[in-house]
VOLUM-148149 format. One line per field, with one value per residue (C-alpha): residue number from 0; x, y, z; residue in one letter. Coordinates in Angstrom, 3 decimals. Example, Ala and Ser with C-alpha at 12.3 -4.5 7.8 and 13.67 -1.06 7.14 Angstrom:
REM VOLUM-148149
seq	(0:1) $
east	(12.300:13.670) $
north	(-4.500:-1.060) $
up	(7.800:7.140) $
type	(A:S) $
END
This chain:
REM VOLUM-148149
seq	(0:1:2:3:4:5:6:7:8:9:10:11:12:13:14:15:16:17:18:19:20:21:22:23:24:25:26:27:28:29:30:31:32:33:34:35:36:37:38:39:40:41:42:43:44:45:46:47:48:49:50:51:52:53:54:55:56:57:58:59:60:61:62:63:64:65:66:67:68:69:70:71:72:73:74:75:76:77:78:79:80:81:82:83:84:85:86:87:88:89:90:91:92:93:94:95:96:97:98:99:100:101:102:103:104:105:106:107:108:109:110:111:112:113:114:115:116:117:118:119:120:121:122:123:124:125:126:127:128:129:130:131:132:133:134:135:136:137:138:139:140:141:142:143:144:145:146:147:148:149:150:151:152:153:154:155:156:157:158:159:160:161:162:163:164:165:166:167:168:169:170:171:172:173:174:175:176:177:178:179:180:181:182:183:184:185:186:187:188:189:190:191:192:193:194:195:196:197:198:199:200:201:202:203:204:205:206:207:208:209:210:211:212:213:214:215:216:217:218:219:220:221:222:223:224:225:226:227:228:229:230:231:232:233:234:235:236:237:238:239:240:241:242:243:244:245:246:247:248:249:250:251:252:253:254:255:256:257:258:259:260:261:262:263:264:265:266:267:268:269:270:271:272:273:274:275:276:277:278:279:280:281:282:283:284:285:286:287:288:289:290:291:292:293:294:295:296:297:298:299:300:301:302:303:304:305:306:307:308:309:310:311:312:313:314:315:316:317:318:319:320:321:322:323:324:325:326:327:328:329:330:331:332:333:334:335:336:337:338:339:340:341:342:343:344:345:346:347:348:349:350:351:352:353:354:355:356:357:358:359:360:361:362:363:364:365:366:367:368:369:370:371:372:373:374:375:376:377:378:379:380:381:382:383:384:385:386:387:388:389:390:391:392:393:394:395:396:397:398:399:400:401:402:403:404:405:406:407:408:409:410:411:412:413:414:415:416:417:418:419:420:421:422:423:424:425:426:427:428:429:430:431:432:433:434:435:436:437:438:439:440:441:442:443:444:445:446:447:448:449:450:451:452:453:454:455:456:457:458:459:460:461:462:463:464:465:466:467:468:469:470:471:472:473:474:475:476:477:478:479:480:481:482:483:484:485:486:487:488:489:490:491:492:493:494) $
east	(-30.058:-29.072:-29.872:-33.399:-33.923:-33.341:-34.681:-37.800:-37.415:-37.215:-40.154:-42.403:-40.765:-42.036:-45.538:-45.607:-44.258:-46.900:-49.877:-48.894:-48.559:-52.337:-54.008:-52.495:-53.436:-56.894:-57.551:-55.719:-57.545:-61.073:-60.225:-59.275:-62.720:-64.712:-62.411:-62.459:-65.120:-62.908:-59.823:-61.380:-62.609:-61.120:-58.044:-55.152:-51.952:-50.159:-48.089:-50.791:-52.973:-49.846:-49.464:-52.763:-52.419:-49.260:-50.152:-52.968:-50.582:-49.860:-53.284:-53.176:-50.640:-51.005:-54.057:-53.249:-49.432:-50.646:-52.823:-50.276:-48.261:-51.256:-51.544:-47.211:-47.551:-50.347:-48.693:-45.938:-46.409:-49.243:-47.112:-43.636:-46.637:-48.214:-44.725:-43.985:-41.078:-43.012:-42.423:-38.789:-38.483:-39.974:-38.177:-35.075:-35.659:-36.986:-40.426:-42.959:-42.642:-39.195:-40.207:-42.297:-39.507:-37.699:-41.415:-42.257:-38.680:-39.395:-42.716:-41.978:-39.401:-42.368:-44.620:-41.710:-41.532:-44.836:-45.259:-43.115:-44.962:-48.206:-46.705:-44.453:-45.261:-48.941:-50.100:-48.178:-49.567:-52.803:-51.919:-50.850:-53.955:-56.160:-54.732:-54.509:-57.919:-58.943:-56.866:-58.591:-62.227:-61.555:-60.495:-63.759:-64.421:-65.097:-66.054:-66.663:-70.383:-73.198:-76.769:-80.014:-78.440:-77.941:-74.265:-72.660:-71.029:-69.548:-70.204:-73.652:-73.853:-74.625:-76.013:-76.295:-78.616:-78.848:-80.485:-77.746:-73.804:-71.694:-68.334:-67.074:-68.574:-72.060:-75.368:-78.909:-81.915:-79.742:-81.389:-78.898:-79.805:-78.036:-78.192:-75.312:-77.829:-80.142:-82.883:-83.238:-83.812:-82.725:-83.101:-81.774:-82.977:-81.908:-82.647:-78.486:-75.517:-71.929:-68.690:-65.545:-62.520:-61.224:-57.288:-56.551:-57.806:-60.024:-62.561:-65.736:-67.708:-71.196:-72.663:-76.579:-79.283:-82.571:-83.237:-84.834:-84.205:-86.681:-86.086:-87.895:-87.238:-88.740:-90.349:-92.388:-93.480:-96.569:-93.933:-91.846:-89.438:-88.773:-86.535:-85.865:-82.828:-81.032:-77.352:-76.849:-73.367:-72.808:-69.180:-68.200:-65.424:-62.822:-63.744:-60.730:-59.562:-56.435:-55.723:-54.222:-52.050:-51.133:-47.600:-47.804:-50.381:-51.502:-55.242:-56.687:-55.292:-57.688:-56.611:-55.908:-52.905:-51.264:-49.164:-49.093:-47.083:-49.446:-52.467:-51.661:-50.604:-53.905:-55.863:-53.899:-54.924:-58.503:-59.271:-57.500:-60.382:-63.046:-62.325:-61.970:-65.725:-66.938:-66.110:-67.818:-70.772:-71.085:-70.635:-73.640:-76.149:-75.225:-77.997:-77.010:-73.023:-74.142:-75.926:-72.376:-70.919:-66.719:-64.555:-60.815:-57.843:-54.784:-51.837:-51.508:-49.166:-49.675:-48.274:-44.624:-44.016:-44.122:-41.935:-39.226:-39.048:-38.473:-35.944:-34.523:-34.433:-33.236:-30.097:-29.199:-29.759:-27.128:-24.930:-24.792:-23.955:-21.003:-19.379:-20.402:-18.061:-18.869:-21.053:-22.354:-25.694:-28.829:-32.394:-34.599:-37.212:-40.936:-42.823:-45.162:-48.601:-49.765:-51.704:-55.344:-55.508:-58.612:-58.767:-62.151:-63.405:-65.168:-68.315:-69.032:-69.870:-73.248:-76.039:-79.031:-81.634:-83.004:-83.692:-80.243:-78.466:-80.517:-79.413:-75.446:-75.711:-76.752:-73.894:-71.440:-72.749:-72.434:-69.308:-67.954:-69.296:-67.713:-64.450:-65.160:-66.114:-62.592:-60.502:-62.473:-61.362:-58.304:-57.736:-58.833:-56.457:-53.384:-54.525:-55.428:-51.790:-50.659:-52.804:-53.230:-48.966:-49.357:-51.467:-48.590:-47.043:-50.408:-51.415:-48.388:-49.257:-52.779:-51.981:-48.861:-50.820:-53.900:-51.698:-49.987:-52.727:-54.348:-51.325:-53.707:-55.786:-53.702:-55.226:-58.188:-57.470:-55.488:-58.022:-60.915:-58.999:-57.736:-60.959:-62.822:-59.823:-59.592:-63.940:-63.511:-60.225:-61.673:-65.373:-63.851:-61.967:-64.624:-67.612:-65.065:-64.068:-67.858:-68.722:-65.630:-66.310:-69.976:-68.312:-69.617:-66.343:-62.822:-60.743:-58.122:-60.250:-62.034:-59.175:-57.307:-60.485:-59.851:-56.181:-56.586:-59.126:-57.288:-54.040:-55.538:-56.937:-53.364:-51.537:-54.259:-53.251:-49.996:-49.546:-51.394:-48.902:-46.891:-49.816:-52.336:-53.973:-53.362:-53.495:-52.135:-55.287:-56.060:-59.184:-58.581:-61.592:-63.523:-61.502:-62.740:-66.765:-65.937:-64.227:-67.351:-70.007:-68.142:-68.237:-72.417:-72.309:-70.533:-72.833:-75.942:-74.489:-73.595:-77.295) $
north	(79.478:76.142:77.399:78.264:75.436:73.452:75.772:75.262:71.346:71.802:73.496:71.110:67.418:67.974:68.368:65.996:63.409:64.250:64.182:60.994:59.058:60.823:60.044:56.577:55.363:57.037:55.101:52.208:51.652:52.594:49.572:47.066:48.156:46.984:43.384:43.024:40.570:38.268:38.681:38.316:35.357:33.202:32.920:33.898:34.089:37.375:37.355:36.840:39.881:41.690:40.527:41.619:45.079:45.605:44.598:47.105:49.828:50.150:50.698:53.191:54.576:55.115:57.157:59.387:60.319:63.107:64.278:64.739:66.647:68.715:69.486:70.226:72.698:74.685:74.629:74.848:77.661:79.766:79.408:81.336:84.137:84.845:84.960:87.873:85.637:85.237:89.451:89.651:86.928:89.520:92.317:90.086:90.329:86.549:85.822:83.438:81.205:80.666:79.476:76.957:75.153:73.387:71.800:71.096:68.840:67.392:66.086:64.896:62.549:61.333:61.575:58.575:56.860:56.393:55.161:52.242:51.911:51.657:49.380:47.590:47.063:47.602:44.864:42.268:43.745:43.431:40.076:38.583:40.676:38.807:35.390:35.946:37.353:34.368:31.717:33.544:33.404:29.412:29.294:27.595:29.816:27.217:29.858:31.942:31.968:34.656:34.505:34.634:33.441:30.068:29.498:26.876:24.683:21.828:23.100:22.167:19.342:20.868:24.040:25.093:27.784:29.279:32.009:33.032:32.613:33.153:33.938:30.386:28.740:27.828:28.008:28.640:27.523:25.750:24.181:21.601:21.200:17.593:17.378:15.342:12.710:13.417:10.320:11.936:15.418:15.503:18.684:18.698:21.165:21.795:24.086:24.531:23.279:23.523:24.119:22.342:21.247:17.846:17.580:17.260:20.163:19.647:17.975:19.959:18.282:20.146:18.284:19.254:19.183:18.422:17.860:15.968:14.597:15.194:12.693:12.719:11.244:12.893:9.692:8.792:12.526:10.973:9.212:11.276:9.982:11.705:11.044:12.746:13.170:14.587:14.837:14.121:14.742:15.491:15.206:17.033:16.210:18.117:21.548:22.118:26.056:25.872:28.277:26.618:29.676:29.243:30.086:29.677:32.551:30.836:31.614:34.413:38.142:40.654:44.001:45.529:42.328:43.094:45.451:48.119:45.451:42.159:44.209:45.659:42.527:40.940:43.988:43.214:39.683:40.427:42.936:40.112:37.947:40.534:41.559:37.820:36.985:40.400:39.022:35.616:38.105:40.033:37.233:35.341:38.007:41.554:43.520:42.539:43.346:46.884:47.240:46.060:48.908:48.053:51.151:51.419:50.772:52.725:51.763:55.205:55.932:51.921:50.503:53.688:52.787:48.878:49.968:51.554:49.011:46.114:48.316:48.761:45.088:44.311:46.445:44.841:41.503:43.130:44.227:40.911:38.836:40.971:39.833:36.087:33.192:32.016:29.392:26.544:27.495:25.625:25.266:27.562:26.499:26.376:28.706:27.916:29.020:32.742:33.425:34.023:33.663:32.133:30.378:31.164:28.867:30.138:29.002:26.153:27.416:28.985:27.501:27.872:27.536:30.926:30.422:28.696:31.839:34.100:31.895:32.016:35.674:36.873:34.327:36.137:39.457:38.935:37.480:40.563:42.528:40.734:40.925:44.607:44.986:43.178:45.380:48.898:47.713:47.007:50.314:51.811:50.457:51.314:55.172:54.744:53.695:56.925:59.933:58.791:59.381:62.485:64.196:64.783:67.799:69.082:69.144:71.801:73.898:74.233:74.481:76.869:79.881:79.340:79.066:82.398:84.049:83.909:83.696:84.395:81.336:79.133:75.418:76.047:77.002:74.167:71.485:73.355:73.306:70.154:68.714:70.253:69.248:65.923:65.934:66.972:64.736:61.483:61.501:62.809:59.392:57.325:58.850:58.425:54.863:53.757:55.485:54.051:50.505:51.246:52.056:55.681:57.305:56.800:55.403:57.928:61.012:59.154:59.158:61.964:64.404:65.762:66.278:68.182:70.683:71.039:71.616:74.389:76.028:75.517:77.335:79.860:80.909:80.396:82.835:85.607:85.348:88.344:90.272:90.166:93.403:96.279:93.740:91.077:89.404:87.799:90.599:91.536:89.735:92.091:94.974:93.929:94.034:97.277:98.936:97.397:99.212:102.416:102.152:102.128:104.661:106.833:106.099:106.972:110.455:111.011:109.999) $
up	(124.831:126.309:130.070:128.992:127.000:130.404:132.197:130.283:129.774:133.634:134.694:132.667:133.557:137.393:136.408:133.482:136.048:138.440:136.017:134.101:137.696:138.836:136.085:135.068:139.118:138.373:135.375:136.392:140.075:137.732:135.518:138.266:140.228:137.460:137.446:140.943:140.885:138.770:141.086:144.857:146.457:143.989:146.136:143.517:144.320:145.296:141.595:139.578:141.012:140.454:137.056:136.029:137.555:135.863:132.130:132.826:132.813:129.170:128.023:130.630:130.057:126.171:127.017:129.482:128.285:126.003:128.809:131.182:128.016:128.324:132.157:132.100:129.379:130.954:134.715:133.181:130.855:132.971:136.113:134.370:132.817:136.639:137.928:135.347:134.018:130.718:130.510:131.488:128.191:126.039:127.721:126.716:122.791:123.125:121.142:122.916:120.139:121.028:124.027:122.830:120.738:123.525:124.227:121.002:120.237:123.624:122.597:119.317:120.604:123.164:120.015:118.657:121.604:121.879:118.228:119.238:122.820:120.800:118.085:119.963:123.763:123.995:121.196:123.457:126.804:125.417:124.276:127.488:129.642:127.818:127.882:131.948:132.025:130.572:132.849:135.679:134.570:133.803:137.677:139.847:142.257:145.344:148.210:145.398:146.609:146.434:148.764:146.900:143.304:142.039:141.852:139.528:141.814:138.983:135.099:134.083:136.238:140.123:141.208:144.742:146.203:149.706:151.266:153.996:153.576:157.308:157.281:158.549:155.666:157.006:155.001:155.691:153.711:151.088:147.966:145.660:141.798:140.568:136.602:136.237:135.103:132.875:133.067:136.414:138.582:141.772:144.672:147.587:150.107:153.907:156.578:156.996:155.697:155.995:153.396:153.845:151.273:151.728:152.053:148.763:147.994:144.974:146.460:148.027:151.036:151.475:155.207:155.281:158.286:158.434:154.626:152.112:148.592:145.938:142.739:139.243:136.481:133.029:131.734:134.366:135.551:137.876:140.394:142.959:145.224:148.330:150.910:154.333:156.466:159.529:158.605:154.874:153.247:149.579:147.789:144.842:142.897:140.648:141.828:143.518:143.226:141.529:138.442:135.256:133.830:129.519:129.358:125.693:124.860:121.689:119.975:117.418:117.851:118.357:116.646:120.213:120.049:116.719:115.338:112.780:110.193:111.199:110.902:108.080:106.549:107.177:105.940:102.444:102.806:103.181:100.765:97.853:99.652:99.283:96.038:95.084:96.432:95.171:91.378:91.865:93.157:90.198:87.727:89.566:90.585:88.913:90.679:94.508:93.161:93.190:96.028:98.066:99.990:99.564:100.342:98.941:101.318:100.518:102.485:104.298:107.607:108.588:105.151:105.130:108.555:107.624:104.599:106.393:109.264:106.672:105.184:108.438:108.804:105.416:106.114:109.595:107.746:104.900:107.736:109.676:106.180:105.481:108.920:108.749:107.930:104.509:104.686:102.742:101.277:103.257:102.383:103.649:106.785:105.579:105.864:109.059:108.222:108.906:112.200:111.651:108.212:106.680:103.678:102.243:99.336:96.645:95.685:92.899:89.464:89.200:89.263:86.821:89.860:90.490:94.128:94.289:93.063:95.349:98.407:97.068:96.261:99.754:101.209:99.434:100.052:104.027:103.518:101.471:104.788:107.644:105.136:105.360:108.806:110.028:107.490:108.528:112.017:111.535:109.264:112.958:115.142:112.429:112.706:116.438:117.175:115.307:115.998:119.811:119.374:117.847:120.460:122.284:120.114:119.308:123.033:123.178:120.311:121.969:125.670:125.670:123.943:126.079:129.508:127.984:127.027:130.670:133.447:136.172:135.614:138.014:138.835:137.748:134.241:134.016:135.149:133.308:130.196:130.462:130.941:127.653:125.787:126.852:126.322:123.517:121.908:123.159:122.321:118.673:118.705:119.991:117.792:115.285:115.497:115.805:112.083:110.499:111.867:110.130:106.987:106.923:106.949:106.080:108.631:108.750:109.011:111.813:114.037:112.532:112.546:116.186:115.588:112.860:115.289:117.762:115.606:113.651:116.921:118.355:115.252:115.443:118.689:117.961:115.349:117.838:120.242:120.926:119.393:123.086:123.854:126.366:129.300:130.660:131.799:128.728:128.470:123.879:123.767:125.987:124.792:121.038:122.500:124.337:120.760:119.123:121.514:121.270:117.661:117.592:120.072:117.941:115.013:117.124:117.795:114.178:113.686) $
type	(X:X:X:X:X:X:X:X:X:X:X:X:X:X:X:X:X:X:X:X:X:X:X:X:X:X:X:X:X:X:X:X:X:X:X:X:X:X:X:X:X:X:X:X:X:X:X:X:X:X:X:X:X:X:X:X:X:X:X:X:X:X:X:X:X:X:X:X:X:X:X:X:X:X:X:X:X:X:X:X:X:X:X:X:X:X:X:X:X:X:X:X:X:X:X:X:X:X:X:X:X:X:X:X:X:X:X:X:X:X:X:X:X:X:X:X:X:X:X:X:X:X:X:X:X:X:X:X:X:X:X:X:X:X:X:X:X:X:X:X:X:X:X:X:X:X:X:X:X:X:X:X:X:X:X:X:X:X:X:X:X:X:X:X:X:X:X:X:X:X:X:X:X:X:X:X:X:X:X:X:X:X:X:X:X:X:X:X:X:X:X:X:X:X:X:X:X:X:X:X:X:X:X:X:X:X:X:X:X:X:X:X:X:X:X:X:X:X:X:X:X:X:X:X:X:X:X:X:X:X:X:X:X:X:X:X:X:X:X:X:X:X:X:X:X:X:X:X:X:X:X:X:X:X:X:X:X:X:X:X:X:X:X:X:X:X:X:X:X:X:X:X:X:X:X:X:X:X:X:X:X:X:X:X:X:X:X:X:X:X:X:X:X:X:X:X:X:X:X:X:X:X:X:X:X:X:X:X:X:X:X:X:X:X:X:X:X:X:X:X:X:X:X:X:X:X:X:X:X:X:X:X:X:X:X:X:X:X:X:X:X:X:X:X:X:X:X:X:X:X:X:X:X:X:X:X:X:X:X:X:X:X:X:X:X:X:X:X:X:X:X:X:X:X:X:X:X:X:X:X:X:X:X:X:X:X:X:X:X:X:X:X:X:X:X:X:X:X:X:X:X:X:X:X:X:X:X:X:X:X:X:X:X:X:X:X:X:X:X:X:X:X:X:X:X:X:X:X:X:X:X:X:X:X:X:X:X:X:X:X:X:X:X:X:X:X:X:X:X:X:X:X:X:X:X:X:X:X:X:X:X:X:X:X:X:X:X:X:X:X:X:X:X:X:X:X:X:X:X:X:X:X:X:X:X:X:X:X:X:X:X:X:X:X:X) $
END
């Protein structure tokens, strides 16, 4: 039993290598196509590109995982059935399901692994992608420069325009809007015009032909200035193209950038809020209480996997006491404040004005939705980070019977499969996440819903395995229409 289980272990790790690396450089080079107008032209450095494109990879790669799971296990699977290695099991006194057991341990422990990968790794991928993401987009573009648009030269002070950009930096038709002051208007418009940095490199030096200046001022609209020039040059300060990076990562989490235990912590913080607010509600405006849509929150997978890692902790914190030197006791460090916590304050004590208590009621109304909204999303994520991990050992209860069932099917049952499943899994999460965000459906059975599909179709053909019908070809179903015609024809001739 050990060879096979190798054996088995074997003939899947090829193709789950092959489809995790194809997949994760399809989605990967789809993601950096839509950023590459952030990362070109703004002259980066070699690391930071490289930076970006690998903290793309976990996302990636926490999506397309229990696809390549998927693609293995029907290769895998179909390819040992059409080489009649599938029959020489049975002939053995070995059950298919047997078979499937060796893939099944191996994807739980991927199903673990990627708990923590989801939990663990991805929140601070996500974390960091973002913070970069946003040191990039702060970077001024200098040559950064697009024909026939107006491009923000310096922030809300000049804008530059032209109507042909050449390689070596030269313009055509080039128009210049200076707000920097704003008593006065100024354009500047030439038939051509050149780019150049100055040695210091933060400095921009724009030398125009054969131009004018056109200056208003707003007070006195009846009186325009206008002077004309041959060679005219125009200096620019502080726009230098250098890219500030923040090594310290600081600002507000999204719920992509926490994990299970800090979003779960902040979901228990809200809901105190919300139900907090929803009292002062109903004690000022009864009538508007009801209409407020606030679901329960139970603590679910998020809130026993929290539990057992702080008992985890607690013991290795045990563990490390019994070995230390005794110590004098110290006084414990404050406290710093929680991240992203928001101290709401309630509202003053009623007041008898009616419109007064209308305007305080609907305040506290939206606020008891945006509470709601944050903790339905949050809810999301914590069953997100789960079920996505889960996919992997239900992937192999569905694919193994299908790939089984039809061991001619070759490639293209693979990809076609493949395909519908994947259709199929992801829109289920996606449709899914949108209504729970809306508050029309619990959180859980929004991304648990497809799982529990595709499970019960995986069991299903599961359990028929061993049981197929006279062929090999996967053809009971045609067999059963063919048994069913015969049976009417044989009616009709009793009739």
């Amino acid at each position: 039993m050990k060879i096979l289980t190798k054996y088995i272990l074997k003939e899947h790790f090829a193709p789950l290598m092959f489809a995790l690396s194809a997949l994760t450089s399809l989605l990967l080079l789809n993601y950096i196509a839509k950023q590459f107008g952030q990362l070109v032209g703004k002259g980066l450095p070699w690391h930071v590109i490289a930076e970006f494109m690998l903290l793309s990879v976990p996302f990636t790669v926490a999506m397309t995982l229990p696809m390549a799971v998927l693609v293995s296990t029907l290769h895998a699977f179909s390819r040992m059935a059409s080489e009649n290695e599938i029959t020489a099991f049975k002939a053995s006194g070995i059950a298919l399901q047997r078979l499937m057991v060796p893939v099944i341990i191996a994807a739980s422990v991927l199903t673990i692994t990627m708990v923590w990968f989801n939990d663990q790794v991805l929140p601070a991928a996500n974390h960091r992608l973002t913070t970069l993401t946003n040191d990039i987009a702060r970077k001024k573009p200098t040559f950064a420069l697009k024909e026939q648009v107006i491009n923000e030269i310096s922030p809300s002070r000049i804008f530059l325009r032209t109507a042909r950009l050449f390689s070596n930096n030269r313009m055509r038709d080039v128009a210049i809007f200076d707000m920097s002051d704003p008593q006065t208007r100024t354009t500047i418009r030439a038939d051509s015009g050149l780019l150049e940095m100055l040695p210091n490199q933060r400095d921009l030096l724009l030398t125009l032909f054969h131009g004018s200046w056109t200056v208003l001022k707003p007070e006195d609209p009846t009186r325009l200035q206008r002077v004309f020039f041959n060679t005219d040059f125009v200096k620019v300060r502080n726009v230098g193209n250098t890219l500030e990076i923040d090594t310290v990562g600081g600002g507000e989490k999204s719920d992509r950038e926490m994990t299970v235990c800090e979003l779960q912590r902040r979901v228990t913080r809200l809901v105190r809020a919300r139900d907090s607010v929803y009292r002062v509600l109903k004690a000022i405006d009864s009538n508007v209480a009801k209409t407020v849509r606030a679901s329960g929150v139970s603590s679910g997978l998020g809130g026993l996997y929290c539990h057992r890692l702080s008992g985890m902790s607690v013991v290795r914190t045990a563990s490390a006491m019994e070995v230390r030197d005794q110590q004098p006791p110290q006084q414990p460090p404050q406290q710093p404040p929680q991240q992203g916590r928001v101290l709401t304050p309630l509202p003053e004590a009623p007041t008898t004005n009616p419109d007064m208590r209308a305007a305080q009621a609907a305040q506290l109304k939206m606020q008891i939705g945006l509470s709601q909204n944050t903790i339905d999303g949050d809810q999301v994520e914590i069953e997100k980070k789960f079920a996505i991990a889960a996919a992997c050992v239900i992937f192999v209860l569905l694919g193994a019977p299908v790939a089984l069932r039809f061991p001619r099917g070759g490639v293209g049952l693979t990809i076609g499969v493949s395909l519908g499943v994947f259709g199929l899994y992801y829109t289920g999460l996606t449709v899914g996440e949108t209504l729970a965000r809306g508050n029309l459906i619990r959180p859980f059975w929004a991304m648990w819903s497809a799982n529990f599909l595709l499970l019960a179709i995986g069991l299903a053909l599961t359990s028929r395995l061993g049981r197929e019908g006279a062929t090999s070809r996967g053809s009971e179903t045609s067999e059963f229409f063919v048994r069913v015609r015969e049976w009417f024809a044989r009616r009709g001739r009793k009739a």
